[in-house]
VODOMAR-473637 format. One record per residue (C-alpha): residue in one letter; residue number from 1; x, y, z. Coordinates in nm, 4 decimals. Layout:
BEGIN
   residuo   num          X          Y          Z
         a   NUM          X          Y          Z
...
This chain:
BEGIN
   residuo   num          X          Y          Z
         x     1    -0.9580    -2.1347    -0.1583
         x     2    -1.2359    -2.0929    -0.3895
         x     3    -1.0968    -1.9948    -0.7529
         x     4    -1.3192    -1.6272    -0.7559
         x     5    -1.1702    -1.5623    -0.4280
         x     6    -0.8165    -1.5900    -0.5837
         x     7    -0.9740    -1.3288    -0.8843
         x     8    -1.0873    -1.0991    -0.6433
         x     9    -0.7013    -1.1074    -0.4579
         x    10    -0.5976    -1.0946    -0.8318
         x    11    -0.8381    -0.7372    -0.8564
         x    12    -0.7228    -0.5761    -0.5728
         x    13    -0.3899    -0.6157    -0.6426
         x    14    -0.3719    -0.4776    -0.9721
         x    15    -0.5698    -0.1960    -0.8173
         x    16    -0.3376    -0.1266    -0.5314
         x    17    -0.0452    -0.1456    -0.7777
         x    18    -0.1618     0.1497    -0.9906
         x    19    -0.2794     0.3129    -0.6887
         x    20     0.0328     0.2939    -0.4879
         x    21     0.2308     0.4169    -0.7892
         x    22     0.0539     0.6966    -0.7722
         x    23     0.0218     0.8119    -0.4378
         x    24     0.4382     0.7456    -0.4171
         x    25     0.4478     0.9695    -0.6812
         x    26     0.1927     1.2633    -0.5357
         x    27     0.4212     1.2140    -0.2049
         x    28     0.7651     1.2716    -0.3513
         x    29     0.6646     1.6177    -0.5067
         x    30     0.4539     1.7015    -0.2043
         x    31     0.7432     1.9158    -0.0896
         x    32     0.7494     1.6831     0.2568
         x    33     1.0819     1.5714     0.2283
         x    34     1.4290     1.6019     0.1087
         x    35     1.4398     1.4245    -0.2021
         x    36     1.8229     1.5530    -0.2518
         x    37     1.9338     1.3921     0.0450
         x    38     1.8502     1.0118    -0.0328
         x    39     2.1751     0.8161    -0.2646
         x    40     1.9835     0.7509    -0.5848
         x    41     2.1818     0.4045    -0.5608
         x    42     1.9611     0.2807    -0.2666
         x    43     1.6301     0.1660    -0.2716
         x    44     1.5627     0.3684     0.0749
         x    45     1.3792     0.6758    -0.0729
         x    46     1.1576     0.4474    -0.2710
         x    47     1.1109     0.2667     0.0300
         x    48     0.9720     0.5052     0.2840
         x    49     0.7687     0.6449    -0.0497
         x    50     0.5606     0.3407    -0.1312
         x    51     0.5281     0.2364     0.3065
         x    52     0.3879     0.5929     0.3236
         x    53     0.1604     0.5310     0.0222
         x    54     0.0403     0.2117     0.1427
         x    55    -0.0302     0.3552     0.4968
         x    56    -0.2305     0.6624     0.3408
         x    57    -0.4272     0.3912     0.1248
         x    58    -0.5192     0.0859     0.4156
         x    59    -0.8837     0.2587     0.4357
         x    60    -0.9341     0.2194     0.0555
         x    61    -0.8713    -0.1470     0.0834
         x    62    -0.9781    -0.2665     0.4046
         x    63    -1.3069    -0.4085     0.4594
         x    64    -1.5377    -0.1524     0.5678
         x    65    -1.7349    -0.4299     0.8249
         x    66    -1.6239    -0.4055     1.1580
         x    67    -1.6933    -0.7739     1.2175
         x    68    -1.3958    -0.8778     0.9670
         x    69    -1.1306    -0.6658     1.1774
         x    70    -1.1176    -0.9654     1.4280
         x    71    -0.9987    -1.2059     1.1205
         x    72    -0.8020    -0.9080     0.9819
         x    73    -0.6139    -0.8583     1.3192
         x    74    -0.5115    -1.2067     1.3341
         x    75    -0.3993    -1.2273     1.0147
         x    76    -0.0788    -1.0136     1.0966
         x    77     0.0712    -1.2727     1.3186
         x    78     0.0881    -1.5388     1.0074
């Protein structure tokens, strides 16, 4: 792999890191669940929180061509 394609990965990460953070955060006080009711010893709440977040934020990352979904697809069975 070419070494700007590695600093681009390196970009989007950072990125998604901040913006993940965030949108875990704007979930848990969205009123949409029970905070309460998840043990504050287990990672679960934090779980669903940042799955959710990264579900609401696929569009902001994925590439925006159509033609790249085929390569994206395949991707998930590696």
């Amino acid at each position: 792999m070419h070494p700007i394609h590695i600093e681009k990965i390196n970009d989007i990460v950072n990125s998604m890191t901040a913006s993940i953070k965030t949108e875990a955060q704007r979930l848990a006080k969205s009123g949409a669940i029970d905070l309460e009711s998840y043990d504050p010893e287990e990672y679960t709440l934090a779980k669903i929180l940042v799955t959710a977040a990264m579900r609401n934020l696929t569009d902001d990352y994925a590439p925006l061509n159509k033609r790249y979904f085929e390569d994206l697809e395949n991707l998930k069975y590696f």
